[in-house]
Biopython code that builds the backbone (N, CA, C, O; Angstrom):
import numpy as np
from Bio.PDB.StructureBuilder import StructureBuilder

atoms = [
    (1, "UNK", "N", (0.798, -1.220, 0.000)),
    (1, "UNK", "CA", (0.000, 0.000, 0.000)),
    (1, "UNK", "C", (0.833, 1.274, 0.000)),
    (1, "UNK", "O", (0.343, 2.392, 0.162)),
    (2, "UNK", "N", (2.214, 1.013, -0.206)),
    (2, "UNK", "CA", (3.021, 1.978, 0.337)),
    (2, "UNK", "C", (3.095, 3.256, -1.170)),
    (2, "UNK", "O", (3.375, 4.455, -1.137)),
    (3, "UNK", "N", (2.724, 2.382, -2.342)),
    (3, "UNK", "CA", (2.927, 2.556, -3.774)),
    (3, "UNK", "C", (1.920, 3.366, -3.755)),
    (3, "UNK", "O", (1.897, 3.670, -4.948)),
    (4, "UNK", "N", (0.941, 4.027, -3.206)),
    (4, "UNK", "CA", (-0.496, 4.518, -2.772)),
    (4, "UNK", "C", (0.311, 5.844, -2.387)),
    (4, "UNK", "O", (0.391, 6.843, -3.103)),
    (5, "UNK", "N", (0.873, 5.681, -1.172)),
    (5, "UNK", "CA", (1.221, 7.292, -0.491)),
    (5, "UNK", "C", (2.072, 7.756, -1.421)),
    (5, "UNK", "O", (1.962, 8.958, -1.664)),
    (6, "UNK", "N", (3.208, 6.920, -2.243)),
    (6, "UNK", "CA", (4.211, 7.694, -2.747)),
    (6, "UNK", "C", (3.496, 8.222, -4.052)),
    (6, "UNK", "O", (4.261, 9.110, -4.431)),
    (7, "UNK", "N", (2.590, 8.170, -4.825)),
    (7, "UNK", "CA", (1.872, 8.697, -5.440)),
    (7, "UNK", "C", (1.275, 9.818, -5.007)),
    (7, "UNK", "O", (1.345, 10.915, -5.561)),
    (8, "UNK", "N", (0.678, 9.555, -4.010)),
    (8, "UNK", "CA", (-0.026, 10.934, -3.463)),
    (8, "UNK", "C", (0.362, 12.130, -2.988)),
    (8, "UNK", "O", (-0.201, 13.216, -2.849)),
    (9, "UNK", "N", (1.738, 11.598, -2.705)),
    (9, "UNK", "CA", (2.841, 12.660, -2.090)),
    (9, "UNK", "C", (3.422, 13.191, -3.251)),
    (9, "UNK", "O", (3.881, 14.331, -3.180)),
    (10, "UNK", "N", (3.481, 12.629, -4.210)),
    (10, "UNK", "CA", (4.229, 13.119, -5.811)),
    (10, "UNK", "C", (3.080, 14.414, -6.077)),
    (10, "UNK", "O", (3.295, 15.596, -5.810)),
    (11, "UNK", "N", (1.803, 13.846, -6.680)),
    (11, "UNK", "CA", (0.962, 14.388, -6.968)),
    (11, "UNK", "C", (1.134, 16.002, -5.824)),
    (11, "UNK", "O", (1.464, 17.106, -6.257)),
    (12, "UNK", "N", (0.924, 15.797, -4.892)),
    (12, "UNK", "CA", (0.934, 16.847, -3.597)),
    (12, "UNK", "C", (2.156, 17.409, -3.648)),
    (12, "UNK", "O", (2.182, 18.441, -2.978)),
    (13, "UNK", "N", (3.228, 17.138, -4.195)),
    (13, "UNK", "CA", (4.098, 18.195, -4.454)),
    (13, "UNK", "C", (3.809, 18.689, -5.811)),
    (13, "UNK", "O", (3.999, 19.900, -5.927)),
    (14, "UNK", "N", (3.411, 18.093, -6.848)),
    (14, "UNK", "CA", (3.260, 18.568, -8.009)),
    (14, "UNK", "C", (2.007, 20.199, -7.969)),
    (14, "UNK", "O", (2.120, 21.223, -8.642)),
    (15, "UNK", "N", (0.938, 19.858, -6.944)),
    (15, "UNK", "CA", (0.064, 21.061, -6.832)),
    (15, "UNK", "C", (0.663, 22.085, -6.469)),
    (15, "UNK", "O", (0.608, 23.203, -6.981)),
    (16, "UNK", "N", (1.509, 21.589, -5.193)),
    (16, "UNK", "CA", (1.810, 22.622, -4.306)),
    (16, "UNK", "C", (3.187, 23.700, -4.921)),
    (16, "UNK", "O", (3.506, 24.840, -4.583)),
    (17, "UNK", "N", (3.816, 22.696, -6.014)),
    (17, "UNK", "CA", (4.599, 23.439, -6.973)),
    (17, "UNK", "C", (4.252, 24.696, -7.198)),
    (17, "UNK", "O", (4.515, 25.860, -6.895)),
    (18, "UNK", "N", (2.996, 23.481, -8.374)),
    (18, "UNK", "CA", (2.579, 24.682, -9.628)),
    (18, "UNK", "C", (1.476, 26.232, -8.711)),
    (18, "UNK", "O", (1.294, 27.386, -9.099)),
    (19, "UNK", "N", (0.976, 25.505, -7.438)),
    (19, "UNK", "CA", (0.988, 27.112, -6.604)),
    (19, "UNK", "C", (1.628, 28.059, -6.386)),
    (19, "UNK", "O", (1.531, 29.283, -6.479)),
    (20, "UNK", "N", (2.453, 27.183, -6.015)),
    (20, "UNK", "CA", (3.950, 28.224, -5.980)),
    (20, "UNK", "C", (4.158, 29.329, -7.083)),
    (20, "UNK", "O", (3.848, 30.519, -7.009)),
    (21, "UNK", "N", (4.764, 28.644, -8.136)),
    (21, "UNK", "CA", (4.893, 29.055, -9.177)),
    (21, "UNK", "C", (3.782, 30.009, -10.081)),
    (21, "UNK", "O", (4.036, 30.717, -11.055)),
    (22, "UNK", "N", (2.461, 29.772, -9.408)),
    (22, "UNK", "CA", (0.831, 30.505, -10.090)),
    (22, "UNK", "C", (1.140, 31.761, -9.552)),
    (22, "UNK", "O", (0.783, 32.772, -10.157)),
    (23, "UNK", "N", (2.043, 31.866, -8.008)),
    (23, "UNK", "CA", (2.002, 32.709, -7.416)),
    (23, "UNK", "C", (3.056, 33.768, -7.430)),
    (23, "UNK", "O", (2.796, 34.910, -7.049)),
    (24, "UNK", "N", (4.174, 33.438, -7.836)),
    (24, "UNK", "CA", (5.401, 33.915, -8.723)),
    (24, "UNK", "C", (4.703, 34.644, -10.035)),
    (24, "UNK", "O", (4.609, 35.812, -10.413)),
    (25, "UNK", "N", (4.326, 33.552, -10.463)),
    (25, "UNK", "CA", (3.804, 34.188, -12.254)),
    (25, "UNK", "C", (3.007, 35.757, -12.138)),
    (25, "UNK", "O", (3.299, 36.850, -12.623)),
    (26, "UNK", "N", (1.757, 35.256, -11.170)),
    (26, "UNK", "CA", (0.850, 36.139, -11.057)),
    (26, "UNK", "C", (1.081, 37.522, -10.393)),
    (26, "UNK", "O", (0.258, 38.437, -10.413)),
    (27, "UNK", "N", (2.482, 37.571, -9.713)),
    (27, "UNK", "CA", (3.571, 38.637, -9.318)),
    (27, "UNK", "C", (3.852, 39.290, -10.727)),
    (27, "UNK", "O", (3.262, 40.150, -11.382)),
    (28, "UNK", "N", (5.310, 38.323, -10.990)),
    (28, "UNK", "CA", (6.050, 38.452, -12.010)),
    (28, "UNK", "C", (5.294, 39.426, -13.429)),
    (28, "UNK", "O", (5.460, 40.598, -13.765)),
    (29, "UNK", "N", (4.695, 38.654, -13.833)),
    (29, "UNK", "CA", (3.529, 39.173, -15.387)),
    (29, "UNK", "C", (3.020, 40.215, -15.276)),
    (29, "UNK", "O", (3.475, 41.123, -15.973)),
    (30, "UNK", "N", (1.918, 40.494, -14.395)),
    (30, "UNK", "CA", (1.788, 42.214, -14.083)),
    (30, "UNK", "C", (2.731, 43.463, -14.297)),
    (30, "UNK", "O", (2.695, 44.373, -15.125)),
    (31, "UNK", "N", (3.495, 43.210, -13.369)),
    (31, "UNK", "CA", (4.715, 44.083, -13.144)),
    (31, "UNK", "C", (5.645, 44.275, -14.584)),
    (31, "UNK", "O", (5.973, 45.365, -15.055)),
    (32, "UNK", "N", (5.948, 43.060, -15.097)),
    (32, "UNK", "CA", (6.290, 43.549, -16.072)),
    (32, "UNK", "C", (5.507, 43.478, -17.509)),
    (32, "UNK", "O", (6.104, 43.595, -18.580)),
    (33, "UNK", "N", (3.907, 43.245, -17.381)),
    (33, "UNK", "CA", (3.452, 43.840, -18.574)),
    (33, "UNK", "C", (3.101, 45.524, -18.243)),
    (33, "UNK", "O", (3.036, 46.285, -19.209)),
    (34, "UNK", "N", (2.823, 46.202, -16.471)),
    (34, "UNK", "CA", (2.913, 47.440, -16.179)),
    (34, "UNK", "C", (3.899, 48.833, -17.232)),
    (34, "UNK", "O", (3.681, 49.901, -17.804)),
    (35, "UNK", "N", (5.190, 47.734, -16.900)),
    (35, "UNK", "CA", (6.330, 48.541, -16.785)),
    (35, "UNK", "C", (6.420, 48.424, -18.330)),
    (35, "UNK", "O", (6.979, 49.422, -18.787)),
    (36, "UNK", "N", (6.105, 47.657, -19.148)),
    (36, "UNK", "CA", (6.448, 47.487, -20.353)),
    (36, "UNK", "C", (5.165, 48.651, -20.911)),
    (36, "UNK", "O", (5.457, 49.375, -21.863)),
    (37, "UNK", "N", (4.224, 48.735, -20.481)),
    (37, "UNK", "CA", (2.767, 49.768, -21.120)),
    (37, "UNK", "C", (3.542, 51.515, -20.583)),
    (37, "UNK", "O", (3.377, 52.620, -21.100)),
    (38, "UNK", "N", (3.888, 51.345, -20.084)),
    (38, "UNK", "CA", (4.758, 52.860, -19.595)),
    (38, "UNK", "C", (5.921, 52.941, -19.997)),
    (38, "UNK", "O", (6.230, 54.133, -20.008)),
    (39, "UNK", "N", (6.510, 52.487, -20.242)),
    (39, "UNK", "CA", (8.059, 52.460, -21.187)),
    (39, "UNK", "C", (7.596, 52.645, -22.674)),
    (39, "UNK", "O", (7.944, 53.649, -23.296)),
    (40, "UNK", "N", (6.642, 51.470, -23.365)),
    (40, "UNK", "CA", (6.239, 52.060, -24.866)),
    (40, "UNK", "C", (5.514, 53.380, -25.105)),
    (40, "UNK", "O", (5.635, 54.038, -26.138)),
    (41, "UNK", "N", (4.556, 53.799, -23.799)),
    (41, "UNK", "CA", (3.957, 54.890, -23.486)),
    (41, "UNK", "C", (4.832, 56.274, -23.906)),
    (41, "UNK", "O", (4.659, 57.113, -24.790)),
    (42, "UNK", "N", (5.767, 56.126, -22.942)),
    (42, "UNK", "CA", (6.429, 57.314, -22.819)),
    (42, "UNK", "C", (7.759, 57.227, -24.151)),
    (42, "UNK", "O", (8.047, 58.342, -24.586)),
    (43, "UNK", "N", (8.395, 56.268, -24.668)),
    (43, "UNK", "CA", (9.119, 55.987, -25.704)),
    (43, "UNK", "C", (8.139, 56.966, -27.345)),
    (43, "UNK", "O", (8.525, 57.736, -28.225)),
    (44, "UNK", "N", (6.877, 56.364, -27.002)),
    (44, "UNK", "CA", (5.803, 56.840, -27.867)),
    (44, "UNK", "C", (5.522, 58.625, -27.996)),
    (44, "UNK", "O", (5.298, 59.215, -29.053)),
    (45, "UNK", "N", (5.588, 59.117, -26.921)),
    (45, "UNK", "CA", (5.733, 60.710, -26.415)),
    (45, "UNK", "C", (4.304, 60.915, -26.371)),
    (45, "UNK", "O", (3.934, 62.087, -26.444)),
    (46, "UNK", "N", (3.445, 60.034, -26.270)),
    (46, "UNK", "CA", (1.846, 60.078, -25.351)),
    (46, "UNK", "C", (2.063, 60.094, -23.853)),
    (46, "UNK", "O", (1.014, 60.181, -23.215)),
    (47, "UNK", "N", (2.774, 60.054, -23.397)),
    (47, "UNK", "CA", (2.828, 60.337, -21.664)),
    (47, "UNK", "C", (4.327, 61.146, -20.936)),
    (47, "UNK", "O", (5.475, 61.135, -21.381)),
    (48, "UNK", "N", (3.841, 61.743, -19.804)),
    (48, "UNK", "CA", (4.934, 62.582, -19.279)),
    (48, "UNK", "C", (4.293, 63.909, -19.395)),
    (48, "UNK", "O", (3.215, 64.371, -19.768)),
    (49, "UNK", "N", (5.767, 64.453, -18.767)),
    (49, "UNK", "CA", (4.852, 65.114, -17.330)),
    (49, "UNK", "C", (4.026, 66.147, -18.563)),
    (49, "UNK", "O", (4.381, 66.306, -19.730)),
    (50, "UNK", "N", (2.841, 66.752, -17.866)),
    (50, "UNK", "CA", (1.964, 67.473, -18.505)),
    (50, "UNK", "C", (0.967, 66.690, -18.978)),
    (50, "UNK", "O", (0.134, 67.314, -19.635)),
    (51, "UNK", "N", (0.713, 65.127, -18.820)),
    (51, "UNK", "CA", (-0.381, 64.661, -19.508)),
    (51, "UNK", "C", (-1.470, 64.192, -18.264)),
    (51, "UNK", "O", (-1.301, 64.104, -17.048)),
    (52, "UNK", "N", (-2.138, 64.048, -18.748)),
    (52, "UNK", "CA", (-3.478, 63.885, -17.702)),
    (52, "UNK", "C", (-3.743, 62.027, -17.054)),
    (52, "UNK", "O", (-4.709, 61.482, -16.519)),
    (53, "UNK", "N", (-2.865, 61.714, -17.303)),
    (53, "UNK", "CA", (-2.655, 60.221, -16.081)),
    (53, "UNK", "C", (-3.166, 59.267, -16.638)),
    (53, "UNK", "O", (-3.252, 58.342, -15.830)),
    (54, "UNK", "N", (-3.623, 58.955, -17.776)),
    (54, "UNK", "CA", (-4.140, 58.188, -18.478)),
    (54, "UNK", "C", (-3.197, 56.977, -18.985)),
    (54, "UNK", "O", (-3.454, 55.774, -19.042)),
    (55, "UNK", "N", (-2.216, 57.565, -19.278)),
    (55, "UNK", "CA", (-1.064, 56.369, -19.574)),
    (55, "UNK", "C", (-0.870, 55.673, -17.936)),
    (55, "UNK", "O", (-0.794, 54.453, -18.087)),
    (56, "UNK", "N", (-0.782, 55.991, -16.650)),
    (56, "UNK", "CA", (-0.383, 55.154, -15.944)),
    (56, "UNK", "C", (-1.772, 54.762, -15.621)),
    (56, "UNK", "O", (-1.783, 54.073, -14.601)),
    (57, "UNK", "N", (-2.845, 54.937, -16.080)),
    (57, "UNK", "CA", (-3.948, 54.253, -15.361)),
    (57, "UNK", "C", (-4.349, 52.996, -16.475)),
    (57, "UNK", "O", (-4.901, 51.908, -16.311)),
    (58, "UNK", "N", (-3.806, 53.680, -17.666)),
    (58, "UNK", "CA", (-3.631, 52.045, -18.615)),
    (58, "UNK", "C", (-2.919, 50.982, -18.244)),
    (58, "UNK", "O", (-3.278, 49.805, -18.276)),
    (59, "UNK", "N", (-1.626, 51.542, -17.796)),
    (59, "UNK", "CA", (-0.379, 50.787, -17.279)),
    (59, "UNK", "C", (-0.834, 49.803, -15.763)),
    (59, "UNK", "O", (-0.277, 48.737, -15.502)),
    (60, "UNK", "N", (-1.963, 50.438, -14.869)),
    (60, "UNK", "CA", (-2.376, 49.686, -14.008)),
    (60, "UNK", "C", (-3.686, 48.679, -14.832)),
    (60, "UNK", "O", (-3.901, 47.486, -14.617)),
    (61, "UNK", "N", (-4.184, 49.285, -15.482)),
    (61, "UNK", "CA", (-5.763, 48.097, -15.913)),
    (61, "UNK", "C", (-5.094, 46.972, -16.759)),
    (61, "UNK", "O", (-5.709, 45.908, -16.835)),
    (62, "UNK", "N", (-3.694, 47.115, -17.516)),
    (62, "UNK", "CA", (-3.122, 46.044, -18.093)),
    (62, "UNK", "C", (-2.663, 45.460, -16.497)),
    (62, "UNK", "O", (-3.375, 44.510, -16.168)),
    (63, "UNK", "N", (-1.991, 45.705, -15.823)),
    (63, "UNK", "CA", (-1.459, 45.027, -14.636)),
    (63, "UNK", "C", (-2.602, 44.171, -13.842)),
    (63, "UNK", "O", (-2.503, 43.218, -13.069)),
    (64, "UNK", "N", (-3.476, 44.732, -14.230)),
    (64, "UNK", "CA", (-4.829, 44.175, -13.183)),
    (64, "UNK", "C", (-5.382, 43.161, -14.280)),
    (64, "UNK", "O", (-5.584, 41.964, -14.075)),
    (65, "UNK", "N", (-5.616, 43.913, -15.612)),
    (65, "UNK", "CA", (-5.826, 42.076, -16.329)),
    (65, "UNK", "C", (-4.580, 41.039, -16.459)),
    (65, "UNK", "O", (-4.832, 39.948, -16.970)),
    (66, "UNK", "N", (-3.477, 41.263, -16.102)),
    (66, "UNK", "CA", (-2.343, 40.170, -16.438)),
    (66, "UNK", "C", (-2.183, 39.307, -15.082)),
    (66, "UNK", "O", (-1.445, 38.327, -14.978)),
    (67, "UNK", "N", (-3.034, 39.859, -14.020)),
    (67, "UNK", "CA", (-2.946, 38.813, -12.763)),
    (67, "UNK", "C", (-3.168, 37.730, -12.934)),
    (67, "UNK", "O", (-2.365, 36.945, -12.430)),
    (68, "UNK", "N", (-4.442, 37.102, -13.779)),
    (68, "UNK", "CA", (-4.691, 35.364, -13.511)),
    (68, "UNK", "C", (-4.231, 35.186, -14.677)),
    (68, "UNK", "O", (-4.360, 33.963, -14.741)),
    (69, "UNK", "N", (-3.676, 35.565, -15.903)),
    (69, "UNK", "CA", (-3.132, 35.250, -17.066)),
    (69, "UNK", "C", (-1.490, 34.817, -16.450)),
    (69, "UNK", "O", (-0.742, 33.952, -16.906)),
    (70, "UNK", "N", (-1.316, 35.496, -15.584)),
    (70, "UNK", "CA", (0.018, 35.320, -14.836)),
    (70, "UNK", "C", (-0.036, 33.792, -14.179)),
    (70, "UNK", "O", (0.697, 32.850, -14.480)),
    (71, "UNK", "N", (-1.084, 33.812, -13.219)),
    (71, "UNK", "CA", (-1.362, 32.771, -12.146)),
    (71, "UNK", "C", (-1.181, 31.208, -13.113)),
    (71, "UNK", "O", (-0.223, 30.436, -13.073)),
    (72, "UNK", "N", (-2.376, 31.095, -13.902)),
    (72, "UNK", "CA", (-2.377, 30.359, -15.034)),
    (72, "UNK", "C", (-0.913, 30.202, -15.589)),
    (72, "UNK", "O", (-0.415, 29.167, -15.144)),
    (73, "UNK", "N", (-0.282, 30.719, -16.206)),
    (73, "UNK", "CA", (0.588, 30.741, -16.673)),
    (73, "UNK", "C", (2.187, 29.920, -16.173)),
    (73, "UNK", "O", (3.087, 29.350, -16.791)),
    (74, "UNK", "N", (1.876, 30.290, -14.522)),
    (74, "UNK", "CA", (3.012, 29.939, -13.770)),
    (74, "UNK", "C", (2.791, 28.642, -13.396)),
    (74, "UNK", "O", (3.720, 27.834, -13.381)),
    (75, "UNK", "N", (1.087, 28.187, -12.935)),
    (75, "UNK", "CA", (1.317, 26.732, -12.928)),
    (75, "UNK", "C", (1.187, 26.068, -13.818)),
    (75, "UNK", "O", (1.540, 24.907, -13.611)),
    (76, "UNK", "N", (0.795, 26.290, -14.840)),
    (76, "UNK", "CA", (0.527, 25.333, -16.777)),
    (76, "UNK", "C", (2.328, 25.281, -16.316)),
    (76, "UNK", "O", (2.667, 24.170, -15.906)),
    (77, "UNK", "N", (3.158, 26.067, -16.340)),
    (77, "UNK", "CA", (4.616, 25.946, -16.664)),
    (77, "UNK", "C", (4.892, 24.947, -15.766)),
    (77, "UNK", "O", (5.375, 23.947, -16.297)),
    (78, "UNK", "N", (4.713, 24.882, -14.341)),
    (78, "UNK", "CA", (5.402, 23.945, -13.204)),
    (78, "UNK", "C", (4.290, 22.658, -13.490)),
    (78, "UNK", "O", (5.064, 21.733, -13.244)),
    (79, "UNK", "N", (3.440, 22.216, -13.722)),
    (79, "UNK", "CA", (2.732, 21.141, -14.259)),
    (79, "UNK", "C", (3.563, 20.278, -15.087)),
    (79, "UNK", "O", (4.138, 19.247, -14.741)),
    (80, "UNK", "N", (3.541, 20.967, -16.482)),
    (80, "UNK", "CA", (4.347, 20.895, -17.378)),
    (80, "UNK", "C", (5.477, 20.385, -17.277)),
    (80, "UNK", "O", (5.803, 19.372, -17.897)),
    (81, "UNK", "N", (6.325, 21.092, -16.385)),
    (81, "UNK", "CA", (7.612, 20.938, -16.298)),
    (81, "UNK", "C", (7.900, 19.334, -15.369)),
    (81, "UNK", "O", (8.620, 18.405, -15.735)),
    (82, "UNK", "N", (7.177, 19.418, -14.256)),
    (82, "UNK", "CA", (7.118, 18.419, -13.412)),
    (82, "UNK", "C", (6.253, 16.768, -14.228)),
    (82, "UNK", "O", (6.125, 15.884, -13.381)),
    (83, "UNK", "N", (5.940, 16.533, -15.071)),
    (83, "UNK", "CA", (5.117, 15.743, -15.803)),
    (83, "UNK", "C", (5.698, 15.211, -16.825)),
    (83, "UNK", "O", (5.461, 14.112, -17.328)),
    (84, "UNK", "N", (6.521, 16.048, -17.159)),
    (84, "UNK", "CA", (7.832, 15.875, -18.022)),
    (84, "UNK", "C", (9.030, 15.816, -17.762)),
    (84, "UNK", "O", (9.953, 15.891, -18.572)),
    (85, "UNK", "N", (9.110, 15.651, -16.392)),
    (85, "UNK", "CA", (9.899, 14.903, -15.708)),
    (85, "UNK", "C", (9.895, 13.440, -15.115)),
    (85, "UNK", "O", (10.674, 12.873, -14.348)),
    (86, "UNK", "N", (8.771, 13.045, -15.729)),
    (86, "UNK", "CA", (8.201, 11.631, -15.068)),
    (86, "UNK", "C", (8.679, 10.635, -15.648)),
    (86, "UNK", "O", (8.364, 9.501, -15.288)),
]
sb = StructureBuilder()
sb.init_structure("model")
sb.init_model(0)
sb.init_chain("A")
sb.init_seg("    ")
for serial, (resi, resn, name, xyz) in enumerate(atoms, 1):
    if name == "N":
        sb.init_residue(resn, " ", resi, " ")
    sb.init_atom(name, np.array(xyz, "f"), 0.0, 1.0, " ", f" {name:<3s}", serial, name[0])
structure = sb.get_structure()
């Protein structure tokens, strides 16, 4: 029965990975799709100083949709990665 736990314990690190990693991603991706919408922003000469805040409030609503695209992202990768290690 022992062939039982060591499965379950595989599996149970494999979740607790790709949490991990959902939770990294869902950091990670924001921040730098943020920083990337304000860098082309201002590269572009639509933002800076004198403009009415619109470029960083884009720069946050992309950050706020790239959270679970992030999350998703980080555990599809540690899934993946761990499964293909089998």
């Amino acid at each position: 029965m022992s062939g039982g736990q060591d499965g379950g314990r595989r599996w149970a690190g494999i979740v607790l990975r790709a949490l991990g990693f959902g939770v990294v991603g869902m950091i990670v991706l924001p921040v730098v799709a943020s920083m990337s919408v304000l860098a082309l922003a201002h590269l572009a000469g639509d933002c800076g100083p004198g403009s009415s805040g619109g470029c960083e409030m884009g720069a946050a609503g992309v950050g706020l949709y790239a959270i679970l695209p992030g999350f998703v992202l980080g555990a599809g990768w540690s899934v993946f990665r761990d499964l293909r290690k089998r």
